[in-house]
C-alpha positions in Angstrom: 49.5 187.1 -8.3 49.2 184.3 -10.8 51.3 180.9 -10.6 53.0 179.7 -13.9 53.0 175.4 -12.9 49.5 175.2 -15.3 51.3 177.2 -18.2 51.9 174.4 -20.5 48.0 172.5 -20.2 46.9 176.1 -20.6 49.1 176.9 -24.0 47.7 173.8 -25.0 44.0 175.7 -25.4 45.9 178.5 -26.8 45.7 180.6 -23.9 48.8 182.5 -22.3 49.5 183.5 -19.3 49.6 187.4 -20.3 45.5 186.6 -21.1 44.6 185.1 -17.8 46.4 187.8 -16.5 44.6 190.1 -18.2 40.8 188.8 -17.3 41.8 188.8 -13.8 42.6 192.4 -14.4 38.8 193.1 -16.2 36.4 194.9 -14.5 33.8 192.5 -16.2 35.1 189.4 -14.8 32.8 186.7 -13.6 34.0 184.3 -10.4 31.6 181.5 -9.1 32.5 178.2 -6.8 32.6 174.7 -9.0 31.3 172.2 -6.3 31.6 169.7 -9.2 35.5 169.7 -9.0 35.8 170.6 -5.4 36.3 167.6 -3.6 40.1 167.4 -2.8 40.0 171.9 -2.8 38.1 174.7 -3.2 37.9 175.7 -7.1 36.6 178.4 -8.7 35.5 179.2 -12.4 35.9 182.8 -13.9 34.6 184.1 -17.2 35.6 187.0 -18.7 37.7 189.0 -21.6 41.7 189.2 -21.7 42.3 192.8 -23.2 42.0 191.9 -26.8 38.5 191.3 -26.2 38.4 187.3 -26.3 36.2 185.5 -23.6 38.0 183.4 -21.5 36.8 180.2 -19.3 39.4 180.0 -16.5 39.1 177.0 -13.6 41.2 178.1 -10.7 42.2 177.5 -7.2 44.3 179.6 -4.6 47.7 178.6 -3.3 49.8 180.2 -0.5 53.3 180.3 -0.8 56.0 181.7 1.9 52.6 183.8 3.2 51.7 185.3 -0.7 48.7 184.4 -2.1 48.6 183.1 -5.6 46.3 181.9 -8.3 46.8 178.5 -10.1 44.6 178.4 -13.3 44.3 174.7 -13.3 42.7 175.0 -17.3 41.9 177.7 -19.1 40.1 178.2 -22.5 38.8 180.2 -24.7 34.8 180.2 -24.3 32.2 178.4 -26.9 29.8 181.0 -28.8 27.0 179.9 -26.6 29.1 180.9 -23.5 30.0 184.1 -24.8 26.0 184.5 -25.3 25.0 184.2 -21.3 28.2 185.8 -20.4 27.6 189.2 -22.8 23.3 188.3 -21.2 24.6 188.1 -17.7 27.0 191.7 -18.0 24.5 193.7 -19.9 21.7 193.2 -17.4 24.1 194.4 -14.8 
């Protein structure tokens, strides 16, 4: 389940909610640990494609709330054409 407190910053990028939604849903999704911006939680960065097709950059952590577990996106973007290059790499030589 994905938490709506990061809509606004996100709609700022021109990403919605419905397309973060929708990577998490993706079968192609990419998630890796971001040391980086780790130091007051754990955060996370996934790649992947909302179901129109468009590559996504999503930084995210995990909140649990009255025992559900939820995903913040705490920024979310569309990806850069170099991105999309290692992404498209990285899931074809899968």
């Amino acid at each position: 389940m994905i938490g709506t407190t990061a809509t606004a910053k996100n709609a700022a990028n021109g990403v919605s909610l419905a397309e973060i939604e929708a990577m998490f849903s993706s079968h192609d999704i990419r998630i890796a640990p971001d040391p980086t911006h780790s130091h007051i939680e754990d955060r996370l960065i996934a790649v992947g494609r909302t179901a129109e097709g468009k590559a996504l950059f999503v930084a995210f952590t995990f909140r649990r709330i009255a025992g559900q577990l939820f995903i913040r996106p705490v920024s979310a973007r569309y990806m850069h054409k170099r991105e999309i290059a290692r992404y498209e790499k990285e899931t074809r030589s899968e």
